[in-house]
Structures are given as structure tokens and as C-alpha cells.
C-alpha positions in Angstrom: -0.1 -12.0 -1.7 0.8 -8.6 0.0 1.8 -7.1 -3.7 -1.6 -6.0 -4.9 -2.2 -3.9 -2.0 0.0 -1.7 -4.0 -2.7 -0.2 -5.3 -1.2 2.7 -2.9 0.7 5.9 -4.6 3.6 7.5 -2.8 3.1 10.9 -1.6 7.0 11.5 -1.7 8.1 14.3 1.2 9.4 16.9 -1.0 6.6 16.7 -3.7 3.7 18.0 -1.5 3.1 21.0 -3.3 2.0 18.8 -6.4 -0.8 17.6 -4.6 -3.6 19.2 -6.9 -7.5 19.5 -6.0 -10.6 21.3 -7.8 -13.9 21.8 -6.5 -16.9 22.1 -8.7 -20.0 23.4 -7.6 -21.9 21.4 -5.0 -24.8 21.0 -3.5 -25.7 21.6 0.5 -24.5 18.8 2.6 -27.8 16.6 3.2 -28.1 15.0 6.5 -30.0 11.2 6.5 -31.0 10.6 10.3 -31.9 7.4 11.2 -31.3 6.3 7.5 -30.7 3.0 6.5 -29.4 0.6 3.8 -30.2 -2.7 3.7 -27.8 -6.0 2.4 -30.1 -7.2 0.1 -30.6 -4.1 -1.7 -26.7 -3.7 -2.3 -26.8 -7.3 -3.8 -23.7 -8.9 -1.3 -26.0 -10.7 1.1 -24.7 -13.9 2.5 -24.6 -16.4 5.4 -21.0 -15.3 6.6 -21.9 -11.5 6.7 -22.5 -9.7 9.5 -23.9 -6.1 10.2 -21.7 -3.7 11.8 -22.8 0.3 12.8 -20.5 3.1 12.0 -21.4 6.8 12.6 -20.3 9.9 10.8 -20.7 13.4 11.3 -20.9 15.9 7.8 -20.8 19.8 8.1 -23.4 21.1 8.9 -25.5 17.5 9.0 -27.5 15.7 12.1 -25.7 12.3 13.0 -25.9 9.4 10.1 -26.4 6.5 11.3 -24.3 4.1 9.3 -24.9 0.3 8.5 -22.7 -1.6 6.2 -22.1 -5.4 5.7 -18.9 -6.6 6.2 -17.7 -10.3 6.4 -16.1 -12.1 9.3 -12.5 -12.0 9.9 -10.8 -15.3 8.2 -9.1 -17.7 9.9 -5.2 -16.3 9.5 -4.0 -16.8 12.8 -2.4 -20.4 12.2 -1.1 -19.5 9.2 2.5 -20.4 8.6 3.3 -17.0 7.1 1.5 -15.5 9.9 3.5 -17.3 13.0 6.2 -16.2 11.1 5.3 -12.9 10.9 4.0 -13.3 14.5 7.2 -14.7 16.4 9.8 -12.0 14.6 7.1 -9.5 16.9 7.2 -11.9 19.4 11.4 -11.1 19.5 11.0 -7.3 20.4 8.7 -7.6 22.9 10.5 -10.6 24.8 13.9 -9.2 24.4 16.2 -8.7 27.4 15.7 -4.8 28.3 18.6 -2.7 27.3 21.0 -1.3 30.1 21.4 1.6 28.0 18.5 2.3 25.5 19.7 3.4 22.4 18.6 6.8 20.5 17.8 5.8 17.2 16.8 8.4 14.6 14.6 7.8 11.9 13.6 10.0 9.0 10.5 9.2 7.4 7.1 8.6 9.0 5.3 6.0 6.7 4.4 2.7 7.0 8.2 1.6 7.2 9.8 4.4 9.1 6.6 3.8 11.8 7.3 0.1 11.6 10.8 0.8 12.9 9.8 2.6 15.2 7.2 0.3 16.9 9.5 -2.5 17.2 12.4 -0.5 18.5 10.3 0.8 21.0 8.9 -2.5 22.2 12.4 -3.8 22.0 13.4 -0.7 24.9 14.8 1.7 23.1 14.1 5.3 22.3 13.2 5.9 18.3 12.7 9.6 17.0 10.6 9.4 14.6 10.7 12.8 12.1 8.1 13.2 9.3 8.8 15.8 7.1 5.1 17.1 6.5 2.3 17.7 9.2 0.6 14.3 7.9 1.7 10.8 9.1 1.4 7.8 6.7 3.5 8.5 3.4 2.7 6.4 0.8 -0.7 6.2 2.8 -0.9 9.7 3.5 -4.6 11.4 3.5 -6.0 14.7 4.0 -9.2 16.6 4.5 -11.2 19.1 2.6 -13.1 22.0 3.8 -16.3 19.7 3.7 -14.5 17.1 5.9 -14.3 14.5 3.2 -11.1 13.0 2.9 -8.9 12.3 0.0 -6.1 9.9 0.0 -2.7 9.2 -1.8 -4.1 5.9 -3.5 -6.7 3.0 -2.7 -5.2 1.0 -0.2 -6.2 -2.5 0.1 -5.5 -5.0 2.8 -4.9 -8.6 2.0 -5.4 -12.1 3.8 -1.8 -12.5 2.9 -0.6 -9.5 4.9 0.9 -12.1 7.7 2.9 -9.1 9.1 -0.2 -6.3 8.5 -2.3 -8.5 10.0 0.1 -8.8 13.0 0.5 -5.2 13.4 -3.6 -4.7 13.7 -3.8 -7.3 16.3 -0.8 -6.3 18.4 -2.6 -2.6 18.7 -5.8 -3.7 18.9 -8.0 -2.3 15.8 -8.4 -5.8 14.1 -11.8 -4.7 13.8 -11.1 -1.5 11.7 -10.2 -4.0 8.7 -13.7 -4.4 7.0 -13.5 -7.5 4.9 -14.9 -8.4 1.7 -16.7 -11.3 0.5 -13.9 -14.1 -1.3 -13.8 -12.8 -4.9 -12.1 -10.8 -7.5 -14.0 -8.5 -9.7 -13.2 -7.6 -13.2 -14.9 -4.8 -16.0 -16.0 -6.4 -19.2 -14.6 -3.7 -21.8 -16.2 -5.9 -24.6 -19.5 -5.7 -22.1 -19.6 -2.3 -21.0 -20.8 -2.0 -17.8 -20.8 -5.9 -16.9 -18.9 -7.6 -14.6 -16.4 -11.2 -14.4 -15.9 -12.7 -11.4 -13.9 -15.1 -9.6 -15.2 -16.1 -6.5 -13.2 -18.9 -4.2 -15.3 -20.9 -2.2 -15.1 -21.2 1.5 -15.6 -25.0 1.6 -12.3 -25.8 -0.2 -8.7 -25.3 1.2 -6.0 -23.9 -0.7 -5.1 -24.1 -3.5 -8.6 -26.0 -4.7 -10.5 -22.6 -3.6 -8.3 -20.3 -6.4 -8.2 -23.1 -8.6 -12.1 -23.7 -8.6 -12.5 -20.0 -9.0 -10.3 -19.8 -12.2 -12.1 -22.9 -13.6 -15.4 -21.5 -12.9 -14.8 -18.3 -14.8 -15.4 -18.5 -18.4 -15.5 -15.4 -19.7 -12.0 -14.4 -19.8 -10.2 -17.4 -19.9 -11.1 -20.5 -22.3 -10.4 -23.8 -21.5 -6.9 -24.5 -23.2 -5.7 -21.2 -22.2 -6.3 -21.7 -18.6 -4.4 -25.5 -19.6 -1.4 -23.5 -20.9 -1.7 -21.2 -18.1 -2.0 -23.6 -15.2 0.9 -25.7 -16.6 2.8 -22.7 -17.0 2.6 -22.3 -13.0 3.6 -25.5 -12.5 7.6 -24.6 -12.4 6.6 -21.9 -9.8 4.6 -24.3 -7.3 7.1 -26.7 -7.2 9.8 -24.5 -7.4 9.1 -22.0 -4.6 10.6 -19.3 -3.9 14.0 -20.3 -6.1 12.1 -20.4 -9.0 10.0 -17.2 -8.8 13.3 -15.1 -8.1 14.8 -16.6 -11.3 11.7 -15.1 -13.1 13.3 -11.2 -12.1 14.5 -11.5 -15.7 11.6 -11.4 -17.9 8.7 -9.3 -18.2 5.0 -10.7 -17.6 4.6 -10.5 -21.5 8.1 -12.4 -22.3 7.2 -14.8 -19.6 3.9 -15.8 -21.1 5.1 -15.9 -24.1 7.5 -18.3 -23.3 5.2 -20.6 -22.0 3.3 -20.4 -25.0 0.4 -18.7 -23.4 -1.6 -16.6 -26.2 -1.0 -12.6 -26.1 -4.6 -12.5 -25.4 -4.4 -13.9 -21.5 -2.2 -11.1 -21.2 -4.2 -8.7 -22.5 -7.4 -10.0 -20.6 -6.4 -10.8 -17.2 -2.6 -9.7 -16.9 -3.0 -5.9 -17.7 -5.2 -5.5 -14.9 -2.9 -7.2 -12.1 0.3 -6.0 -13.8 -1.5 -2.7 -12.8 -3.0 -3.0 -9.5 0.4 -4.3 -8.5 3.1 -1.6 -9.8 1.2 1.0 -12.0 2.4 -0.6 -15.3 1.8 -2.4 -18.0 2.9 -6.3 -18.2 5.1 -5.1 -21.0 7.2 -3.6 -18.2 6.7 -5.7 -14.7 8.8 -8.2 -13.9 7.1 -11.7 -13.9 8.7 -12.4 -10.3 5.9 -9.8 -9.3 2.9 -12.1 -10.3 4.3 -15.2 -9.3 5.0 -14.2 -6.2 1.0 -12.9 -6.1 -0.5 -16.2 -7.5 1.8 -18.1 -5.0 0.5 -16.6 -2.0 -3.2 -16.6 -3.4 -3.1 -19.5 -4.1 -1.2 -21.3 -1.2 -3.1 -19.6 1.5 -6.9 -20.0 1.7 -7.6 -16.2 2.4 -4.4 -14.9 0.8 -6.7 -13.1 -1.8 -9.3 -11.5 0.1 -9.8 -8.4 0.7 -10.3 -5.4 3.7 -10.5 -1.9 3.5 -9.8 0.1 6.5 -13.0 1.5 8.1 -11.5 5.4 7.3 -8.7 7.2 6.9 -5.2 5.4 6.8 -3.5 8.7 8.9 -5.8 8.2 11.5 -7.2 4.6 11.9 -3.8 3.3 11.3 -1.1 5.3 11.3 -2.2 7.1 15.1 -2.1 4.1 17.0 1.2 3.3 15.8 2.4 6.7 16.9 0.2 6.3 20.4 2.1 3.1 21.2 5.5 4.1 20.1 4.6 7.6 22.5 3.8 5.2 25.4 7.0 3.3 25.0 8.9 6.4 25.5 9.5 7.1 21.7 8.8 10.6 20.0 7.2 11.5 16.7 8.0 14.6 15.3 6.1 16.6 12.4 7.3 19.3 10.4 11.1 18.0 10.7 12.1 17.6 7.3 16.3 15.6 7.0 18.2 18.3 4.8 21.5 16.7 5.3 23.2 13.8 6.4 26.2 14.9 8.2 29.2 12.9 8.4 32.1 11.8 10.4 35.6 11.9 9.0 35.5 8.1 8.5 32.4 8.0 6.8 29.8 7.1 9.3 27.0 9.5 10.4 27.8 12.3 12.5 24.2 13.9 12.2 20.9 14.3 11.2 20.6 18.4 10.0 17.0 19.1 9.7 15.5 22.1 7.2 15.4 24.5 10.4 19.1 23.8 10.9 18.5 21.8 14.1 21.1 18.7 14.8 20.2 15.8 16.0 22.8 13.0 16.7 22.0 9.4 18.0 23.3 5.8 18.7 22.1 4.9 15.0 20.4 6.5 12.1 18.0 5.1 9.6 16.2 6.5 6.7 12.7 5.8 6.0 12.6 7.9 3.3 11.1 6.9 -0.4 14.3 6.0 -2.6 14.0 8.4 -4.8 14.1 11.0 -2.3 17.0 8.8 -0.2 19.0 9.4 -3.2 19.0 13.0 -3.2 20.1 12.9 0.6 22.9 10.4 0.0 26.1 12.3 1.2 28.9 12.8 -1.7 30.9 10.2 -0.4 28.4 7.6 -0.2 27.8 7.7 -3.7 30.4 5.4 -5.5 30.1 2.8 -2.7 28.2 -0.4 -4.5 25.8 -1.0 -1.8 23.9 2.9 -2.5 24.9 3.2 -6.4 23.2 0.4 -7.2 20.5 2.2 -5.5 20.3 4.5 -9.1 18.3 1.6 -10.8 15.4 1.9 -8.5 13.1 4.6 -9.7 9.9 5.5 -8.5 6.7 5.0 -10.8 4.6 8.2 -11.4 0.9 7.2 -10.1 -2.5 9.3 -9.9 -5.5 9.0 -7.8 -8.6 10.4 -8.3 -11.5 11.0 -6.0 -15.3 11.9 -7.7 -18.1 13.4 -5.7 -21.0 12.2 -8.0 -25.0 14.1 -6.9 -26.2 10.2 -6.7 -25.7 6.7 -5.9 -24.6 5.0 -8.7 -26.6 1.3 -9.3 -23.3 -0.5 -11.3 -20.8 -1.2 -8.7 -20.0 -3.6 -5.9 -19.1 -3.6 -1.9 -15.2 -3.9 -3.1 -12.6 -3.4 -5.2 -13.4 -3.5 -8.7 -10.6 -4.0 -11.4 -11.4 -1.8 -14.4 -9.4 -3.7 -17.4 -9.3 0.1 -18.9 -6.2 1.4 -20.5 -6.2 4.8 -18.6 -7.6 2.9 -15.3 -6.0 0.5 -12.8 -8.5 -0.1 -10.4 -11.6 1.3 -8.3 -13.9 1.4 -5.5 -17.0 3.2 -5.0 -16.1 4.4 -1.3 -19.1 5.8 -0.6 -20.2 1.4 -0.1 -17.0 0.4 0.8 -15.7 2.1 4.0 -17.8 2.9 7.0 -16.3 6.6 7.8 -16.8 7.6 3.8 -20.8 6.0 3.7 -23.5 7.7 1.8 -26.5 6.3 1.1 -27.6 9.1 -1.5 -24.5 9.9 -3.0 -21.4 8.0 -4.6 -18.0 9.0 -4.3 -15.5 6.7 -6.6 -11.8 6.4 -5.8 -9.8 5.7 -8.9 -6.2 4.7 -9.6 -5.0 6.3 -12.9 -2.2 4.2 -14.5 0.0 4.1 -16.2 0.4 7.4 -15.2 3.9 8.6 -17.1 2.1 10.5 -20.0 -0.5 12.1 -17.6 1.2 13.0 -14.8 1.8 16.5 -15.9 -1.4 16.9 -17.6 -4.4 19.6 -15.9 -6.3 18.1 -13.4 -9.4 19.0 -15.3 -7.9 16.6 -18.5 -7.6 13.8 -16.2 -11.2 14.1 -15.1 -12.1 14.7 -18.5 -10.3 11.5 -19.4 -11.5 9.4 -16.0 -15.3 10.5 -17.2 -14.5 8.8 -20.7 -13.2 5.4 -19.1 -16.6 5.5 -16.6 -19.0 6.0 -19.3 -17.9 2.9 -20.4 -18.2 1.4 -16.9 -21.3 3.0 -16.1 -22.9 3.2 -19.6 -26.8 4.1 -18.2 -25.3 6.5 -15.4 -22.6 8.1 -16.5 -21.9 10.4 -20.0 -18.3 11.9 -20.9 -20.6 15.1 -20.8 -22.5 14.8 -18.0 -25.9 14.4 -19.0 -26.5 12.0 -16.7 -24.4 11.8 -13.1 -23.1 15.3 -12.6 -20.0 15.9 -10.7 -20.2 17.8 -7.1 -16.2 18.3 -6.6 -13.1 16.1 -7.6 -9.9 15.5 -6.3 -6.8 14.8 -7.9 -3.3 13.7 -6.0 -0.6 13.3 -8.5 2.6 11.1 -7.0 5.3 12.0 -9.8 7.3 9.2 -8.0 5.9 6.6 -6.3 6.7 3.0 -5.4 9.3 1.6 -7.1 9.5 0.4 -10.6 9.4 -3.2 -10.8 11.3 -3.7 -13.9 13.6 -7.2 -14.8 16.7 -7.2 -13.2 15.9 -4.8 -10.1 15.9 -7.2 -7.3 19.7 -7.1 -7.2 19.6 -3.2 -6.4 17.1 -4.0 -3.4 19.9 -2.9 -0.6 19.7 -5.0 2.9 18.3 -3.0 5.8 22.0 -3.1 7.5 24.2 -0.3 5.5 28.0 -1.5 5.2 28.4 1.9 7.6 28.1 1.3 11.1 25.2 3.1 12.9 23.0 3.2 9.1 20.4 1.6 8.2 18.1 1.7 5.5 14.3 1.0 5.4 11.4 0.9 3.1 9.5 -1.0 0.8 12.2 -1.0 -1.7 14.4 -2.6 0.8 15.2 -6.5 0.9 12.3 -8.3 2.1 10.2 -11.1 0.1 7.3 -8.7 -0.8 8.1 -6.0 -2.8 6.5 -3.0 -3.2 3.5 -3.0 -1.3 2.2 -2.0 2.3 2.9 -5.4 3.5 6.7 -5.0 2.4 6.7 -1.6 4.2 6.1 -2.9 7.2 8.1 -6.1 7.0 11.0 -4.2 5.8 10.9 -1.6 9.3 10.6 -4.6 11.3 13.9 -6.2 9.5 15.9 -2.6 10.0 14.1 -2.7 14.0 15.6 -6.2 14.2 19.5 -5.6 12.1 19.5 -2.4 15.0 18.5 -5.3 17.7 21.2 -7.6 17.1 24.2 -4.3 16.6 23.3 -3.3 20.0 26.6 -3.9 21.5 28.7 -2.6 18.5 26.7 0.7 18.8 26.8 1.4 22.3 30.9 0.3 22.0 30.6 2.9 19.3 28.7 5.9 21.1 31.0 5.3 24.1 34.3 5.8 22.0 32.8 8.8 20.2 32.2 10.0 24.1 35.9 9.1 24.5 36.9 11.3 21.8 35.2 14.4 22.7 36.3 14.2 26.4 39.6 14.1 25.0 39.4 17.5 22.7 
């Protein structure tokens, strides 16, 4: 299901500055002409991979020829979450066109406020899409150093179970810059240092025998009675569907387990690690609707649980060719525009949009695309008793960190994927360097890490956190890596600390999730934190603009009766 792509921190608009980085010494960029790795020597050789040629340019380096296995795209097309997914597009671009296209202003240029956008514009109409920063993405936000390596806002994962992700590739045609993984879900081994657990579903069996043969196959973190418990525990949730995993908003994972009389231990083995990779926290905290709304999608949809990563950076292999098609639709994009204020009419609605530079823009309807923790600061005074945006004070963002580490060699103990550490300081990681085509290096690693639960580090030095990161690897990479670098040294780090990011997943929050449509004409609401069916994740980004692009749809009449009476009014001052 879409929620583990959360393994994505927020990069809120008005927190830029805490973006931190260090460089360490490092050694002259080395150029590898010609070079190549081959797929037997990285160990993920198999009948369904195929070779694929990326090319990358370092300062000061001759061309490196790039080759990296990636596996075929699954079969998701006649999905039933997908033709879902497929015919709400469908609706935007098969609309009637508008006699009069309405100006819709949107604040907030990530996944959500993009979303919006794009379906607004194929629907006719003219968005204005603001970002407050000079980077697109958000939560997905990346930048560049002065070597040309990129470092990102977190380690962004794209699921099988995307059905409206997955839309959104095909519909701008970069399907192929998803580089998928082979079926299979990695763990550490902290009572093994530096060995691996894997469940791996088999291509030959449909859902849900493929996850349920990988979970029986693995026994070395589940025994046998506890996967019984477990897979009568889940029972409730497959027949009860969706009903059912609402209910479950009440209790944490731990609570949850324990009342199916599943041992502490399960928790502890396999449940730290999701509760982590899905909201930054500990199952002692997530609500259990979280993972059963995972496991159902894994484990109703063949290729719900495998993995891409995008072939480079999410600002500009993603979140361009939203902006290009939105652009040749009519719609603008705006950088450096940060919303200061919401202005307001005299019955409530918006008047305006005041941006930092004291510019005004006014529109047909206003959205805001904005993280919820930053909405709140922006909602007006008179907003703020009104249930619908009060409730809104329950949502809080998570504090996440990500780490990036330039090692001076290519470390032997990791995989072509994501790689779930089972650490207490670590959620998950990827060595990046294997992984994505634009980031390849066949001499060197470079390891992306998610630090959470973040809360007691987040104001902590960036050279603690690495200090603390090298601890956890040791244990990971116990004949490459020492806490004191006696073995891999360390060419430069980055660290990108996200005091808020996605929201907090606690029991009881789904209640607070507002609806897209505001209960003021003209103001809508969008963002992962939004009502849609997939939380906090990527997936529920882009689902959620499309509902706000679709609420705006149907209120087309209402607002153009309204922007014709506010005409009315001023021609009558």
C-alpha cells in the first residue's frame, strides 16, 4: 500500500533555513569511462531483469557510462485500484470545456498542490501555482551541492500500490523513470549484525498466496505460532475491509497486537520497522489503521509491495514534467511567491492571496497546498473557532531526519533496494550509489538514511547525528564500517532536518482529516493530511490534489455565479 512510501520527510516552506549540511574532506572526483558493473557481481541477477543504460556527468569527470539492472514494469494496468485511479483522470480530461476558465490559486508546490494543478489544467482552467522556495517538490524537495551530487528531503519510494502515482507517470509519459526492484522485502538482523531476512513473493502466485508464501517462508523473525496468531489476527481486517481497518484508528499497533494476543516480541521484530518506514514512529505511537491499511493492499494486489526508485532527482524527474504539462495547458508556476496572508471578505470568504513581497493576487477560488502545520499558521483569525479548521490543531507534523554519506568505497553488504534497518536510531536505507541510475558509482557508496524517531535528535549537531548514524552502520556493516573510521572513511555528509514533517499518525486523528471542500465558498484545502483513503504518504498527496481538482470541478457554476456578483459589487462602488 501507498503508506510506506512515506519514507519521505517534509521540507516545510518556512523551515528552509534548517536545512543543515557538512562537508568533510574529499577526494578528487574520479572519472570511470567506459566502466562497467555487471548483475551477477551485485548478487540480484534473474530471468525477469533487464539491463538498462543511464549516463552521468561529475565535475570535472569524462562521461560514465552507467549500467544498472532493473526489473520489468508489473502488470498494474488492470488493477481495480488502478482503473479507479485511472477513470477519476479520465474525468478532467473528458470534461466539457469551460465557457469561462476559472483562475484558481494554489499555494504550495508539492506533490499535492502540483496534483491540483495538473488536473485543473486538463479540466480547462487556469491554476497559479506559487511555491514559496526556488525548489519544486515539498515534501520531495532535493537540492545540489557544489560537487553536483544531490541530496534529498527523505528516501522516496514508489509502490505497486500507487494506483494514482502510477497514473500520473503514465499520463506524462516517464513510466520508464520508475526503476523497479525485484519482489522482496529486506530486513537487518540486529542479533546477526550485518545479515539480512528476507521475504520475497513469488511471481507465480496471485495475490494474496504471493505475501502469504513469503511470510511463511521466512523463519527467522517470525516462528510458526506467532505467524498463526498473527495471520488470524488479520483475519477481521480481510473480511472486514475497509470498515474494519477504520475502526482500528483507536488503538495503537502495540495495543492492537496485544489484543489479539500476539507476543510483544512480533512487535518488536517486524512492527518497529514498518511502524517506522510508514510515519517516523514507534508502534507504541501509530495508529494500527496505518498497517492494516498497508498489509491490505500488499496483500490484495499482486505487486502492491514492490518497489521503484525514481531514476534521479524527484525535483526534476518528476516534479518538471508536472510543471511542463500544467505550462502547456495554460497554467503558471510561480517560485519565490511565498502566501503571507489570507485576506478576507467581510463575510468570511477569501478576498486574497497577499504574498511576502506584498503582491495580491485574487481568483475564482483558492486552495492551499501548504503542509498543515504551516496551514495553521496562515489560518485567518476568524477561521479559527470554526470546527472544520480547529480540529485541524490535532494534526501535527512528525520531526524526521535524512542523512546522506559519501563513503571513499563501495561497500560489499547491501542490496539493489531498500533495506529496512530494525535499528532504534534508524528507519530505513538504501545505498544510492546501486539504486538509482543518476546517483551510480561503481567505486564509491553513498548511503541515504532515514533517522527516526527523530524528536530527541532533531536539534542535536549535525556532526552528533553522523556520529550516531556511524554507530548504527557498524553494526550493519560490521567488516566495513567502524564508529571511528578505521575502516570506510567518510568523503562529505549531508544532513536535512524536517522539524515537522508528515503528519503524526496517532489514534483518533482520522476524524480531524478535513475534506478537500472548505465549508467557505471558493476554499479548498489539499494535502496529504487531507481526506483520502491513504494517509500520509506520496500516494495520498497526489490523490488528495486530484479530489480538491475534482470538489473545484463540480463548484464551477457556484464560483463563476460568485466572481460575477463580486463583479457586480464593484461596478456598483
Amino acid at each position: 500500500m501507498s503508506q510506506w512510501a512515506c519514507v519521505s520527510a517534509t521540507n516545510l516552506s518556512y523551515q528552509a533555513n534548517l536545512i543543515n549540511t557538512q562537508t568533510t574532506p574529499r577526494y578528487d572526483a574520479l572519472s570511470f569511462h567506459g566502466s562497467e558493473i555487471v548483475a551477477r557481481n551485485l548478487g540480484f541477477l534473474s530471468s525477469q531483469a533487464t539491463t538498462s543504460i543511464g549516463k552521468r556527468l561529475r565535475k570535472g569527470a569524462l562521461p560514465l557510462k552507467v549500467v544498472c539492472v532493473d526489473y520489468p514494469r508489473p502488470e498494474l494496468d488492470n488493477t481495480a485500484n488502478f482503473l479507479e485511479a485511472a477513470l477519476l483522470s479520465s474525468s478532467f480530461r473528458a470534461s466539457s470545456r469551460p465557457a469561462k476558465p476559472l483562475k484558481v490559486v494554489i499555494a504550495g508546490a508539492g506533490l499535492a498542490g502540483l496534483s491540483t494543478a495538473k488536473y485543473l489544467a486538463d479540466a480547462g482552467h487556469k491554476p497559479i501555482l506559487l511555491e514559496a522556495r526556488d525548489v519544486l517538490g515539498g515534501k520531495i524537495a532535493a537540492w545540489k551541492d557544489k560537487d553536483g551530487d544531490w541530496y534529498e528531503t527523505g528516501l522516496h519510494i514508489f509502490f505497486g500500490a500507487y494506483p494514482n502515482i502510477q497514473n500520473l507517470f503514465g499520463e506524462l509519459g516517464i513510466d520508464d523513470r520508475l526503476q523497479w526492484k525485484e519482489h522482496s522485502m529486506i530486513f537487518a538482523m540486529p542479533n546477526k549484525p550485518g545479515e539480512f531476512s528476507r521475504f520475497d513473493f513469488p511471481e507465480v502466485l496471485p495475490a494474496p498466496l504471493n505475501g502469504i508464501w513469503a511470510i511463511l517462508k521466512n523463519n527467522e523473525m517470525l516462528t510458526w505460532p506467532e505467524k498463526v496468531k498473527f495471520a488470524i489476527g488479520l483475519v477481521p481486517a480481510i473480511l472486514g475491509g475497509q470498515a474494519y481497518v477504520e475502526a482500528q484508528d483507536g488503538l495503537t499497533v502495540k495495543e492492537w497486537m496485544r489484543k489479539q494476543g500476539i507476543p510483544d516480541r512480533v512487535t518488536t521484530e517486524v512492527f518497529i520497522a514498518m511502524s517506522k518506514a510508514l510515519n517516523f514512529i514507534n508502534p507504541d505511537e501509530l495508529s494500527m489503521q496505518c498497517i492494516l491499511i498497508a498489509l491490505n493492499r500488499f496483500l490484495q494486489e499482486k505487486h502492491g509491495s514492490k518497489m521503484a526508485f525514481l531514476d534521479g532527482s524527484p525535483p526534476e524527474r518528476l516534479c518538471q514534467p508536472i510543471v511542463d504539462h500544467i505550462q502547456s495547458l495554460g497554467g503558471e508556476v510561480r517560485l519565490n511567491s511565498r502566501l503571507q496572508k489570507i485576506e478576507l471578505n467581510s463575510d468570511g470568504t477569501v478576498k486574497s492571496f497577499v504574498l511576502q513581497n506584498n503582491s495580491v493576487i485574487e481568483a475564482d477560488a483558492y486552495v492551499s497546498a501548504a503542509p498543515v502545520d504551516i496551514f495553521k499558521l496562515l489560518v485567518p483569525e476568524n477561521w479559527k473557532e470554526i470546527p472544520y479548521f480547529k480540529k485541524l490543531d490535532k494534526l501535527v507534523g512528525v520531526p524526521v531526519i535524512n542523512v546522506h554519506i559519501w563513503f571513499d568505497r563501495k561497500l560489499k553488504n547491501t542490496y539493489d533496494h531498500l533495506l529496512f534497518s530494525r535499528s532504534p536510531l534508524l528507519s530505513v536505507y538504501a545505498d544510492m550509489s546501486v539504486t538509482c541510475k543518476e546517483y551510480y558509482n561503481p567505486n564509491q557508496s553513498m548511503l541515504e538514511l532515514v533517522f527516526a524517531p527523530a524528536e530527541e535528535w532533531i536539534s542535536c549537531s549535525d556532526s552528533e547525528i553522523i556520529d550516531a548514524t556511524l554507530k548504527e552502520l557498524a553494526k550493519l556493516f560490521p567488516d566495513e564500517i567502524a564508529a571511528d573510521q578505521s575502516k570506510a572513511k567518510i568523503l562529505k555528509y549531508h544532513v536535512v532536518k524536517t522539524p515537522r514533517s508528515v503528519y503524526k499518525t496517532i489514534p483518533d486523528c482520522e476524524p480531524c482529516r478535513p475534506l478537500q471542500r472548505s465549508p467557505l465558498e471558493g476554499f479548498y484545502l489539499t494535502g496529504d493530511y487531507t481526506k483520502q483513503k491513504y494517509l500520509a504518504s506520496m500516494e495520498g498527496a497526489v490523490l488528495s490534489g486530484k479530489l480538491c481538482a475534482q470538489a473545484i470541478v463540480q463548484d464551477y457554476e457556484l464560483l463563476v455565479a460568485r466572481g460575477q456578483k463580486r463583479l457586480a459589487e464593484a461596478g456598483a462602488r
